[in-house]
C-alpha positions as CSV (number, residue, x, y, z in Angstrom):
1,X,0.0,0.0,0.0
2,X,1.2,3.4,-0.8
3,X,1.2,5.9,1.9
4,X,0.8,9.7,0.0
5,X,2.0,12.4,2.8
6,X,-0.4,15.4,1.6
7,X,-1.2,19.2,2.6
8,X,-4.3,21.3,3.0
9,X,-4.6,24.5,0.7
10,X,-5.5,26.3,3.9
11,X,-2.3,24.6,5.8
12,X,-0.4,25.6,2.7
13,X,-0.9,28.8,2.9
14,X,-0.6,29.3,5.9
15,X,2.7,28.2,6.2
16,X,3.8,30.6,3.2
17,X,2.3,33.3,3.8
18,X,0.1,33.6,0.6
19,X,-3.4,33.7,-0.6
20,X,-5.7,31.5,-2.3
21,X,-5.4,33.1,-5.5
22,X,-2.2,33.0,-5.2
23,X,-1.7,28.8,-5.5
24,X,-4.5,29.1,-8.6
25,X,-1.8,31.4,-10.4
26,X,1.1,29.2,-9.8
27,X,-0.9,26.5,-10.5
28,X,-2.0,28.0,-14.0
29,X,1.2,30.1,-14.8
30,X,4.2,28.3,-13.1
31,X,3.2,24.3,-13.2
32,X,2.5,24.3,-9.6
33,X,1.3,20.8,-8.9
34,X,-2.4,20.2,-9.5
35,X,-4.5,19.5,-5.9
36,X,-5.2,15.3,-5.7
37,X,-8.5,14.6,-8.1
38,X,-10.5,13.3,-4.9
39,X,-9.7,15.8,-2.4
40,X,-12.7,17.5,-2.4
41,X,-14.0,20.4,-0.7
42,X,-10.4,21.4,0.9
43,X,-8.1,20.6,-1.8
44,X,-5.4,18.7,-1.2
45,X,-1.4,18.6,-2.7
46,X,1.0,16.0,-2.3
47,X,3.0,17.2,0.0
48,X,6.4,15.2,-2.1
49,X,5.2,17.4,-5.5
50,X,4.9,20.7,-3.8
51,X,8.3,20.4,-2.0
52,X,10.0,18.9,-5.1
53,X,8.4,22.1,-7.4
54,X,10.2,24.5,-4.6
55,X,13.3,23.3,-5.0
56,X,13.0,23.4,-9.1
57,X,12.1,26.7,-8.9
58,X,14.4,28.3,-5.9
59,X,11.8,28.3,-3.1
60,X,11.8,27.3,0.2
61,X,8.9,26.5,2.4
């Protein structure tokens, strides 16, 4: 069984100090990864992706 170690939007955020909005822009304009398909109301993001995608593009969390 595969264990998939994910994030909230809201937690992800929070930690970084940036909006809503601001995740739908990377996410259209900077290949941010996509939130899980069945995540539902609170999307959710594999936490692995998002912390691969900042160290691709010079972030940090």
């Amino acid at each position: 069984m595969q264990v998939i170690n994910v994030i909230s939007r809201k937690q992800l955020c929070k930690q970084l100090g940036i909006s809503r909005s601001t995740i739908k822009r990377w996410i259209k304009n900077r290949s941010f990864p996509e939130p899980l398909k069945a995540s539902g109301r609170e999307p959710l993001f594999d936490l692995n992706e998002v912390e691969t995608w900042f160290s691709k593009n010079g972030g940090s969390k």
